[in-house]
MIDRENVEX-215897 format. One record per residue (C-alpha): x, y, z. Coordinates in steps of 0.02 Angstrom, whole numbers, padded with zeros to 5 digits, always signed. Example, Ala and Ser with C-alpha at 12.3 -4.5 7.8 and 13.67 -1.06 7.14 Angstrom:
+00615-00225+00390 +00684-00053+00357 
This chain:
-05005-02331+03157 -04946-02500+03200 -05061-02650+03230 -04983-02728+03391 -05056-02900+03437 -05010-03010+03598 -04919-02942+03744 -04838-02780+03670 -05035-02752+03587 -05110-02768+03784 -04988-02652+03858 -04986-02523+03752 -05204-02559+03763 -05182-02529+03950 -05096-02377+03929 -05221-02294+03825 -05362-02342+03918 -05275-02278+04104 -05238-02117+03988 -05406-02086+03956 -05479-02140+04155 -05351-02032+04208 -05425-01903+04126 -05602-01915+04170 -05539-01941+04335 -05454-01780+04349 -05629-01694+04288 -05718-01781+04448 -05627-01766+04594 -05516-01626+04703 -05400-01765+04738 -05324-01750+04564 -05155-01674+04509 -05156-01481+04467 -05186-01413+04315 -05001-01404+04262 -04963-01592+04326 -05082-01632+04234 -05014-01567+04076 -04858-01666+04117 -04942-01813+04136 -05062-01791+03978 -04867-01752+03879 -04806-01888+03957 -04944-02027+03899 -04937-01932+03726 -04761-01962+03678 -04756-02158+03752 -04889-02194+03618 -04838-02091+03507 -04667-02191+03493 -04758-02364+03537 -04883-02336+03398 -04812-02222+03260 -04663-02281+03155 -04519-02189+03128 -04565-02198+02960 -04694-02266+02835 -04702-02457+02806 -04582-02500+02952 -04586-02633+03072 -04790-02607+03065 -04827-02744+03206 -04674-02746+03327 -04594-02601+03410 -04416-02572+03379 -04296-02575+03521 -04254-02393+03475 -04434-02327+03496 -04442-02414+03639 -04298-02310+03704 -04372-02141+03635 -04527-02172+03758 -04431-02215+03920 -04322-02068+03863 -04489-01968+03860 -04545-02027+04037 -04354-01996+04096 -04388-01818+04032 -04567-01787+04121 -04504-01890+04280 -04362-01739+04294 -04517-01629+04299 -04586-01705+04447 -04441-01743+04544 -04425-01558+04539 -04589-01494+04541 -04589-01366+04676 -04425-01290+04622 -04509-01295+04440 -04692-01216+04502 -04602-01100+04609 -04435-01029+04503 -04460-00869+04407 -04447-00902+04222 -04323-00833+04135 -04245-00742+04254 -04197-00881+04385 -04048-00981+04309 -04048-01153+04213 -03936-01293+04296 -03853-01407+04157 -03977-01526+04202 -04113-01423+04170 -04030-01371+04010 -04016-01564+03948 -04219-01614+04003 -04279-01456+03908 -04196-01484+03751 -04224-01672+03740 -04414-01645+03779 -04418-01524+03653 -04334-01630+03532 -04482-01777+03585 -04611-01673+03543 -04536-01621+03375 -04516-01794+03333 -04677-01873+03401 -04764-01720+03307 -04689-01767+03148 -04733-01950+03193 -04918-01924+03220 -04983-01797+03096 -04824-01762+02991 -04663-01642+02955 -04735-01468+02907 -04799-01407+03114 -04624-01486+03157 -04548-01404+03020 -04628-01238+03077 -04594-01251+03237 -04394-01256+03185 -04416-01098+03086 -04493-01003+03225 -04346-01075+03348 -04214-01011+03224 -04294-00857+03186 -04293-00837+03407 -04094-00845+03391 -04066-00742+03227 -04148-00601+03292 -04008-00479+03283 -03980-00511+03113 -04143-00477+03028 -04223-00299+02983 -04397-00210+02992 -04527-00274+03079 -04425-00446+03105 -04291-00390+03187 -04284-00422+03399 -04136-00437+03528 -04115-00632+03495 -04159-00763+03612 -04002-00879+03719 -04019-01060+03703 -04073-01053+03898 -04200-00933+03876 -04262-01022+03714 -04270-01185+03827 -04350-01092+03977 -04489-01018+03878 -04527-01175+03780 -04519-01315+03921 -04492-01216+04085 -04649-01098+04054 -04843-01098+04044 -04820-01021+03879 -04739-01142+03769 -04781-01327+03767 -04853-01331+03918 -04967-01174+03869 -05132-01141+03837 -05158-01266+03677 -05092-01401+03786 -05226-01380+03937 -05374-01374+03773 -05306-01544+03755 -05271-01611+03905 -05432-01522+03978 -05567-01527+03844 -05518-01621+03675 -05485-01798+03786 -05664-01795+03849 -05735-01765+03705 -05645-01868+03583 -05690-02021+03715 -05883-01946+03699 -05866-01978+03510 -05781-02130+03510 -05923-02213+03630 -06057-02139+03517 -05964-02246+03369 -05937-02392+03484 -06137-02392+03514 -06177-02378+03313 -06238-02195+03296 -06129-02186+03150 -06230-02323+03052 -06379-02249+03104 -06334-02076+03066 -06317-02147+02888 -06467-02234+02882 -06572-02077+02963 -06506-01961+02834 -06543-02085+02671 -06741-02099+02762 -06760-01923+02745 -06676-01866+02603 -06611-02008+02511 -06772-02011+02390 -06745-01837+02349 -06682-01777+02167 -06498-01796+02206 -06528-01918+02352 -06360-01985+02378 -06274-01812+02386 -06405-01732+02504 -06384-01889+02612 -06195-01859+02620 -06246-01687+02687 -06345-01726+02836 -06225-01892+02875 -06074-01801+02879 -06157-01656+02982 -06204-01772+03105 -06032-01855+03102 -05932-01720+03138 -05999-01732+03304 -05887-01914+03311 -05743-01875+03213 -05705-01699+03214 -05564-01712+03059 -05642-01694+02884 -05508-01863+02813 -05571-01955+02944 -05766-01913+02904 -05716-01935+02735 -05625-02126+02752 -05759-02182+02883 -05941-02093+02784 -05870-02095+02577 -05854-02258+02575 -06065-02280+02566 -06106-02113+02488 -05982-02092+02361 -06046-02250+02278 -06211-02214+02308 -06184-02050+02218 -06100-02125+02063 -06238-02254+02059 -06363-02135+02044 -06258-02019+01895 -06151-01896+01983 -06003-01868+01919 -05840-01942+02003 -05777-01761+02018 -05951-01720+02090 -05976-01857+02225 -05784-01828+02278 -05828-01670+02307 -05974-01644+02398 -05918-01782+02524 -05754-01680+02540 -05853-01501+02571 -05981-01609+02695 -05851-01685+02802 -05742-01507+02803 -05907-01429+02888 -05899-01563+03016 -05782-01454+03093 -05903-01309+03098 -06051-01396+03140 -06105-01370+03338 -06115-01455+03448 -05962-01515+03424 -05822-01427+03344 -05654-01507+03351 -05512-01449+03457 -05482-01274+03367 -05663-01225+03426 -05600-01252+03639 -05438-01166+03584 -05544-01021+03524 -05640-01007+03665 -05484-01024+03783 -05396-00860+03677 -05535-00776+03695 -05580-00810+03890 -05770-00863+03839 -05859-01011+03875 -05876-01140+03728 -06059-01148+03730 -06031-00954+03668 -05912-00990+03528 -06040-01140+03467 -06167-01025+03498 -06091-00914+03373 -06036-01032+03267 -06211-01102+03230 -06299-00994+03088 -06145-00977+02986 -06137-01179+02984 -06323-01171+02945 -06287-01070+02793 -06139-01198+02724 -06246-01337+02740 -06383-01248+02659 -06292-01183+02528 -06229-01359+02496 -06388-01417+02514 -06449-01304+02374 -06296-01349+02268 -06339-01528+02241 -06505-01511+02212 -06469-01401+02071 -06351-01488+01990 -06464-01675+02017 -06594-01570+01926 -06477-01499+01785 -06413-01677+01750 -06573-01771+01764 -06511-01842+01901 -06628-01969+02011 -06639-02014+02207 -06616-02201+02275 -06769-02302+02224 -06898-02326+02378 -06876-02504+02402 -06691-02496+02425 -06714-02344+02566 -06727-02369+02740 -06901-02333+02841 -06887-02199+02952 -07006-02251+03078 -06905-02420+03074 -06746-02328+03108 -06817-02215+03243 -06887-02358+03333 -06723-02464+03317 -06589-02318+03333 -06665-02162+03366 -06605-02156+03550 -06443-02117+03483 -06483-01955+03460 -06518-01930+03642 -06345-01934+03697 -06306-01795+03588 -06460-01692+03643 -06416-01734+03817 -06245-01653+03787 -06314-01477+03716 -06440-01455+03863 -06311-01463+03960 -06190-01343+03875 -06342-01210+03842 -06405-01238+04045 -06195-01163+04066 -06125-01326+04142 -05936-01331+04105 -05877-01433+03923 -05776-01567+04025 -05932-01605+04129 -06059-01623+03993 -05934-01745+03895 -05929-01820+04046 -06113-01853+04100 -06145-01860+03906 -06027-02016+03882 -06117-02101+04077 -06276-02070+03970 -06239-02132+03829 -06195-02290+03915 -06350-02314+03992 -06460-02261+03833 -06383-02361+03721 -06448-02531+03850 -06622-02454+03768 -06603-02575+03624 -06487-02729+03683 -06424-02711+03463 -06328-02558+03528 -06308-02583+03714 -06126-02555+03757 -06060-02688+03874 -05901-02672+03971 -05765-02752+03814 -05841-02609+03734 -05824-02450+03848 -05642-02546+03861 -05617-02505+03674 -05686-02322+03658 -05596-02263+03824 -05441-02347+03718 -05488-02252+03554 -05522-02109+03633 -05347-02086+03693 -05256-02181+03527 -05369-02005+03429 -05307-01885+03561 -05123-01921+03540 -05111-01828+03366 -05204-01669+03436 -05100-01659+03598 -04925-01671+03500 -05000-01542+03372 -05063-01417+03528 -04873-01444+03602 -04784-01401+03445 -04918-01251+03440 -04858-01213+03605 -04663-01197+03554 -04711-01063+03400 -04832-00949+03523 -04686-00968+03646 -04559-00886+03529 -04701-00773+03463 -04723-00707+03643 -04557-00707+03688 -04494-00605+03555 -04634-00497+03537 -04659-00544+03341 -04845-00524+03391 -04833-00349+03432 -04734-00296+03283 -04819-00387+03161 -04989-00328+03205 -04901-00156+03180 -04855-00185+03037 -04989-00264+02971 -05096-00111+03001 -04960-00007+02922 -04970-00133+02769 -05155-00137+02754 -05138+00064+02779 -05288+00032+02927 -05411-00062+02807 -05496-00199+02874 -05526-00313+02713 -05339-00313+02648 -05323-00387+02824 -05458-00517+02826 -05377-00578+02621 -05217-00589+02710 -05275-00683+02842 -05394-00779+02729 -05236-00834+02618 -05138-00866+02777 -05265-00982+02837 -05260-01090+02690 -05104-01088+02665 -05056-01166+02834 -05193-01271+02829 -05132-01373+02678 -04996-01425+02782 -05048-01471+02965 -05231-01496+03035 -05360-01373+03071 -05301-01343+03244 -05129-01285+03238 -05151-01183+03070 -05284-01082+03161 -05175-01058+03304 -05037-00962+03199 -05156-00855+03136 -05232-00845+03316 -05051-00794+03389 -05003-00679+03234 -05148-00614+03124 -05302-00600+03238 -05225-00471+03352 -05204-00367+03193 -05383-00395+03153 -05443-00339+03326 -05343-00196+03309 -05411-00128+03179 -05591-00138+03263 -05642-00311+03229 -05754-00399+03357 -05662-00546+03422 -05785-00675+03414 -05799-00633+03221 -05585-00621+03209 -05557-00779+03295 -05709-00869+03192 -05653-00797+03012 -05481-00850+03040 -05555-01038+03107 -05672-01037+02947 -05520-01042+02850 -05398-01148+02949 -05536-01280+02899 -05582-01224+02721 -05402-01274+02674 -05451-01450+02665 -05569-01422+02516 -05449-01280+02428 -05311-01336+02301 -05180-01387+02285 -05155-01494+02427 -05333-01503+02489 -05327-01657+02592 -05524-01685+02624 -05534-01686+02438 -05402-01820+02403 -05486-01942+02499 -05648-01922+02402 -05556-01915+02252 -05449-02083+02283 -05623-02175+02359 -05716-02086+02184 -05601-02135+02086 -05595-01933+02005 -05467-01820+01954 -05393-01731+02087 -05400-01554+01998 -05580-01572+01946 -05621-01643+02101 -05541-01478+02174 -05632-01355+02065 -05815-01439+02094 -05766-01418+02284 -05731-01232+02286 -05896-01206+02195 -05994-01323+02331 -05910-01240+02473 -05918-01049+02405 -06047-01027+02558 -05897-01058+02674 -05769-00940+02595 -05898-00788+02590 -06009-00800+02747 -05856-00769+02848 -05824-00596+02768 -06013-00542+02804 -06015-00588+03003 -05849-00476+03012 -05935-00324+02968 -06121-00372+03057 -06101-00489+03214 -06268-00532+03196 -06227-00683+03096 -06150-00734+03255 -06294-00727+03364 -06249-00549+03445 -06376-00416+03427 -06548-00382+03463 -06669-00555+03409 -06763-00447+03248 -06583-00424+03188 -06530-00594+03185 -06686-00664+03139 -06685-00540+02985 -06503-00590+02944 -06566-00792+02951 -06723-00761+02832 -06612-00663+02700 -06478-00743+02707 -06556-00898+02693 -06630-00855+02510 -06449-00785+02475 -06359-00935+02481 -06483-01022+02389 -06480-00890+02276 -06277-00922+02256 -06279-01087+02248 -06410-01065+02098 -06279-00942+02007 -06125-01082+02034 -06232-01217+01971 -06315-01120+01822 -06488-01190+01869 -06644-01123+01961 -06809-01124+01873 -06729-01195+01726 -06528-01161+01640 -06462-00990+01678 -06355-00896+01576 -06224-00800+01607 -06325-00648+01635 -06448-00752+01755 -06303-00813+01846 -06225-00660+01875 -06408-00552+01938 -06399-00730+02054 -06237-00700+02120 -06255-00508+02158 -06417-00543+02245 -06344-00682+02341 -06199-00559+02409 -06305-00402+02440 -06434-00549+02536 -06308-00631+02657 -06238-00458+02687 -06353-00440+02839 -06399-00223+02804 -06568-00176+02749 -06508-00090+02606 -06411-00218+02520 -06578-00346+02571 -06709-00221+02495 -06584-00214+02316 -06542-00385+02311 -06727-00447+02336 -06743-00326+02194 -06636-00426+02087 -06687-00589+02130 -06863-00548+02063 -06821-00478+01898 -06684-00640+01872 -06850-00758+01943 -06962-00661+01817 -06818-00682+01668 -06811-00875+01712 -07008-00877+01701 -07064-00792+01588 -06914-00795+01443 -06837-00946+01366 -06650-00929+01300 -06641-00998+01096 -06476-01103+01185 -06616-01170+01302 -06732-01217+01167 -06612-01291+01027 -06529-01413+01167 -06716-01473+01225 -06758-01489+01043 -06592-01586+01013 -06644-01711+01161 
């Protein structure tokens, strides 16, 4: 992003901050725009910055904007202007079956070409590059075979469906944006503005950073808490790793370890109510639910990934002889409570409201007005009005990325729909699976991460919401649990190799290999790639069911992924073998698999590997202590 100083740095200031009052504005008052003006005005701010701001490329002309760039955004307000000169003809036409003039022809496929371009801009080539393929594959229809083949698509009904429609840029991952992901991006930017991230850090090293393994647990909680700022596991990784990483190392983890646990904490960010990212309001739009019922859902799973984490380090601090920060150089938590602790109020402020059913966009809302006034509490944190300036600025420079990624979303479930790939492929992919649900869920596991190593967490689950979740309904899936496995893995892909982006910014801040890095990841994060397979068969991992169920499924589950997170480590009671590790792994599965059967055998096995660890010492175990 370019650094802008002077006049060209105050404009394109003013802009973002009007983007961002505009939007709060729309949330308050009947006077506003509709909701589909108001998608053409959210574009329309979008792509100005998004040419003012991003370089055509990396390296260039990083504090001036080129003339040309300058051109691409008036070209991008020429294109959005079109749509309100002509709104009632635009609201009122019949897609696809009323005519394109040449006019219309030329603003649809420049705006199209805009958002390709400002999309591979902002977050890079591969949803851009996507996006192509699924435009091409709309015209070669009549060429393909199987399952692929369709009619074909003109180039006018390709251009009404993607810019003329409610279902293609201007579709449902656009309003998430332009509706939801604003308003709370601005939330988490004034929470940074005020310090909570600072004191988030310093809260989580009072409580835990003594502990055997201190640095790594304190990762854990930080980045928990910080994924209620950020929302992206880089960006919780650049802003949180910086302090923890070191802090690890310092204390004797590994470089491979302390990249890795930050990485696996800041992916479950993402997962971690009360706020989700952007994928989690897309979800909930698909769907037709509130949010407060997807993070509902989504909050025992994330209890078990942090917990299983949680586990993880300990285990290994203890295997390694590992120590916690030394008590002098820790923070006191009354200290911080007193100083910073009504930080946390905001936050609390903003799930009362969410569980008491007021809407997202009016929590954020009275969450951010609060968090103004609490943060006066302590004058250290007080946010004056330079201040709510820069976070209503911040909050719109963070949205641009997500809104060009939910428009270029928009353009493949356009063509999806439009061609009724959706249809066939869910056909198909019953056929293929011959009507087996857990061929379906690897498929859409491998999908997940496989789209995820190329664009962020929100567009990646999107595919698989358009293409693969239908399939998994289908086949008798509950939707909550379809639409929340295929999320779990949209966001797992930043901690899986190869490309597992989460992990290369630990790894560069580290100063670790990227493979090992990778490796120690998967095994911290194990929690995430199973738990998602076990609340597809019994929904009461997702808070659905009678309360003895669920509470049953929390207790044993609980012990199971501390039980798996002893068999990846190799450590409980004392070094496990290979035999201990595996009795820990099998009871771990048959424990998160919330059924009474699998609890009653894999408490079973827990006790005799317990007992083993006891009451039997391995010769391995005793010749290595002897050696030391």
């Amino acid at each position: 992003m370019r650094k802008l100083a002077g006049y060209a740095g105050l404009v394109v200031g003013v802009v973002a901050v009007v983007m961002s009052v505009y939007h709060v504005y729309a949330r308050l008052t009947v006077y506003a725009a509709d909701q589909q003006a108001l998608l053409y005005i959210t574009l329309a701010f979008s792509l100005v910055l998004s040419f003012l701001l991003w370089p055509r490329r990396k390296g260039a002309s990083p504090d001036r904007i080129p003339w040309g760039d300058l051109a691409l955004a008036g070209l991008s307000l020429a294109c959005i202007g079109y749509m309100f000169v002509n709104y009632d003809y635009v609201v009122n036409r019949f897609p696809t079956a009323d005519a394109l003039s040449p006019m219309d022809m030329a603003v649809g496929i420049t705006g199209t070409l805009l958002v390709l371009e400002a999309t591979r801009r902002t977050i890079g080539a591969a949803l851009p590059i996507v996006a192509i393929v699924f435009l091409v594959y709309g015209f070669a229809g009549p060429w393909l075979y199987g399952w692929t083949y369709h009619r074909g698509l003109t180039l006018e009904l390709a251009v009404d469906q993607t810019w003329f429609t409610t279902e293609g840029i201007f579709g449902v991952p656009m309003s998430v944006a332009a509706t939801y992901v604003i308003l709370f991006i601005i939330f988490g930017t004034f929470l940074e503005r005020s310090g909570a991230g600072q004191f988030f850090m310093n809260f989580a090293n009072a409580i835990a950073g003594g502990a055997r393994g201190g640095p790594g647990k304190v990762a854990v909680v930080s980045s928990s808490l910080f994924g209620t700022i950020s929302g992206s596991a880089v960006a919780n990784v650049m802003v949180d790793g910086w302090l923890t990483i070191p802090m690890m190392k310092k204390t004797g983890f590994k470089p491979e370890a302390a990249a890795a646990i930050e990485a696996v904490a800041s992916t479950g960010g993402q997962i971690m109510p009360p706020i989700m990212g952007a994928a989690a309001f897309v979800m909930a739009e698909f769907q037709g639910v509130s949010y407060t019922q997807v993070m509902v859902a989504a909050a025992i799973p994330a209890f078990f990934y942090y917990g299983a984490l949680f586990a993880a380090i300990h285990f290994n601090a203890v295997r390694s002889g590992l120590k916690g920060i030394p008590r002098e150089e820790l923070p006191i938590l009354g200290y911080i409570m007193v100083r910073q602790g009504h930080l946390f109020l905001p936050v609390i402020v903003l799930l009362t409201l969410l569980l008491y059913g007021f809407t997202p966009t009016y929590g954020a809302i009275i969450a951010t007005a609060a968090l103004v006034g609490i943060s006066w509490l302590r004058p250290a944190t007080g946010l004056g009005w330079r201040a709510c300036l820069e976070g209503l600025r911040d909050g719109a420079l963070h949205t641009v990325p997500v809104a060009m990624a939910c428009a270029s979303a928009g353009i493949v479930i356009g063509i999806v729909l439009q061609t009724g790939l959706a249809l066939r492929f869910t056909a198909f992919l019953i056929d293929f699976t011959y009507g087996s649900v857990l061929p379906a869920l690897l498929i859409t596991m491998v999908a997940g991460i496989i789209l995820g190593m190329g664009m962020p967490t929100t567009p990646a689950y999107i595919m698989q919401a358009a293409l693969l979740v239908p399939a998994i309904i289908k086949l008798g899936v509950d939707p909550m649990a379809a639409h929340m496995f295929a999320f779990y893995f949209a966001c797992l892909s930043a901690v899986t190799p190869p490309v597992a982006l989460a992990v290369y910014a630990a790894a560069s801040i580290a100063g670790a290999g990227l493979w090992g890095s990778g490796v120690q990841a998967l095994k911290f994060a194990a929690a995430g790639f199973i738990v998602p397979f076990f609340f597809i068969y019994n929904p009461a991992l997702l808070f659905q069911g009678p309360w003895p169920d669920i509470l049953g499924a929390v207790a044993t589950g609980t012990v199971g992924v501390i039980a798996l997170a002893a068999s990846l480590e190799g450590y409980f009671l004392r070094r496990a073998t290979w035999f201990e590790r595996g009795l820990f792994l099998a009871a771990a599965l048959l424990l998160i698999d919330p059924n009474a059967v699998t609890d009653v055998i894999g408490i079973g096995l827990l006790v005799v590997v317990l007992l083993l660890q006891k009451l039997w010492v391995p010769q391995s175990t005793l010749a290595r202590e002897a050696g030391a």
